[in-house]
C-alpha positions as CSV (number, residue, x, y, z in Angstrom):
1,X,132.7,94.2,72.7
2,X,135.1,92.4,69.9
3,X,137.1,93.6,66.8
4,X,136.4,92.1,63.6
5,X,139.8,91.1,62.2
6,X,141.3,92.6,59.1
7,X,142.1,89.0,58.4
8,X,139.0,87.6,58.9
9,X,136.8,90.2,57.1
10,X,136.5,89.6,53.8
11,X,135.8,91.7,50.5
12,X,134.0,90.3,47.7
13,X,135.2,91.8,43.9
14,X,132.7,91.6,40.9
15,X,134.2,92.9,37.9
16,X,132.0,92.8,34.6
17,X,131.8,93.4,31.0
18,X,128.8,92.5,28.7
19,X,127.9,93.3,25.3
20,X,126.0,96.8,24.3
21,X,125.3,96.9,20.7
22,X,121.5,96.7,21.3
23,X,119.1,98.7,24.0
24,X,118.1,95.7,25.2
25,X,122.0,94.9,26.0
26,X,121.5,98.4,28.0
27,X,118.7,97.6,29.7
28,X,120.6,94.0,30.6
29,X,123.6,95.7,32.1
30,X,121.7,98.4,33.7
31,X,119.0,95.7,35.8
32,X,122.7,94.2,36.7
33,X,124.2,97.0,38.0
34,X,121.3,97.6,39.9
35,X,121.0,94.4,41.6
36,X,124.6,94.9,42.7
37,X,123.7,98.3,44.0
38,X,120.7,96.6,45.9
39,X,123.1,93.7,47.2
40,X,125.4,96.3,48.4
41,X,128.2,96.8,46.5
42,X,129.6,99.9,46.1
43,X,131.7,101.3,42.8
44,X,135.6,101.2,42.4
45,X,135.3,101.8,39.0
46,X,133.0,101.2,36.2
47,X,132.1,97.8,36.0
48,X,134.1,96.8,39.2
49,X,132.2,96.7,42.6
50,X,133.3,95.8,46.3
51,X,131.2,94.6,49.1
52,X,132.7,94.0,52.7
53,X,131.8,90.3,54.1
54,X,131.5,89.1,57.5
55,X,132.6,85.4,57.0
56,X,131.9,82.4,54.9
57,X,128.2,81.8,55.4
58,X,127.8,85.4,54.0
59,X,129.9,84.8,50.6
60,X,127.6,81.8,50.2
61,X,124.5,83.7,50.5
62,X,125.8,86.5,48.2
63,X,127.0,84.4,45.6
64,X,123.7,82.4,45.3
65,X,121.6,86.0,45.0
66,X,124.7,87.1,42.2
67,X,123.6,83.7,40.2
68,X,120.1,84.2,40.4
69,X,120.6,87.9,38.3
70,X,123.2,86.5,36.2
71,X,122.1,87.8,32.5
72,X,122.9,85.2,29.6
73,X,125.8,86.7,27.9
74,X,129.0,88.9,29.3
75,X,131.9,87.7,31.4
76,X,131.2,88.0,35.1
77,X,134.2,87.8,37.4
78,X,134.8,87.7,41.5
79,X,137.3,87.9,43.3
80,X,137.2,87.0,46.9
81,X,140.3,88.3,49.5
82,X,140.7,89.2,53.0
83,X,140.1,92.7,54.3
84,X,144.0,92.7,55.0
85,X,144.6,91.9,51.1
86,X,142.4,94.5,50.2
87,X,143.4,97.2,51.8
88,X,147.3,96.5,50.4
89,X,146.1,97.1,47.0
90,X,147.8,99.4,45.5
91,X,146.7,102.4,43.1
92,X,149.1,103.1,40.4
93,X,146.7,106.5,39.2
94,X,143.9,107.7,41.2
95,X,142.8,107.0,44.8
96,X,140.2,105.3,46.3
97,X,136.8,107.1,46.5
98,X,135.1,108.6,48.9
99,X,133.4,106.2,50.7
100,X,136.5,103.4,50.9
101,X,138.3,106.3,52.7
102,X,135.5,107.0,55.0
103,X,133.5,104.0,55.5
104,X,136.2,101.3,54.6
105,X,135.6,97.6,56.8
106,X,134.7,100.1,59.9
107,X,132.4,98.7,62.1
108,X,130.7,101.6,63.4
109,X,130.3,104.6,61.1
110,X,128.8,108.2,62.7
111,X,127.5,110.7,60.1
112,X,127.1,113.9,61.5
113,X,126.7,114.4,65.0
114,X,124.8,116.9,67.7
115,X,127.4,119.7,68.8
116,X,125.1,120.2,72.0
């Protein structure tokens, strides 16, 4: 079996703001949101989400399902850094939630497991 590298992983940042003066700018940012949620992305904070990629072919993929939801107003922003990077950031109020402390770039994750 092989280890996936910390520098070789990669994390993918989208962070997003769009306009919501109307319901149908609601309904806009809530079909995005969604999409990212589908994609896999999890929450950092409102409007910023993280996915864990394997390599280059992955980003590639990803970004090309992100620009086929793309809605036709807001700023849309990634960020793109290595595993390593990622886990250096530093939290100047609050911590990282639940899941990154769990889950993080493991490979293997067990939930729950038979005492027997």
């Amino acid at each position: 079996m092989y280890s996936l590298s910390y520098y070789k992983l990669m994390r993918l940042i989208i962070v997003y703001d769009f306009p919501m003066q109307t319901r149908e700018d609601y309904k806009i940012y809530q079909m995005f949101h969604k999409r990212l949620i589908q994609l896999g992305f999890s929450m950092m904070q409102y409007s910023m989400y993280s996915k864990v990629l394997l390599n280059d072919s992955s980003y590639e993929q990803l970004i090309t399902k992100i620009q086929g939801s793309l809605p036709n107003q807001g700023n849309i922003i990634l960020f793109r850094m290595t595993e390593k990077q990622y886990q250096d950031i530093l939290f100047l109020r609050g911590v990282r939630n639940k899941q990154e402390l769990v889950v993080g770039s493991k490979e293997l994750v067990v939930i729950g497991r038979d005492e027997n």
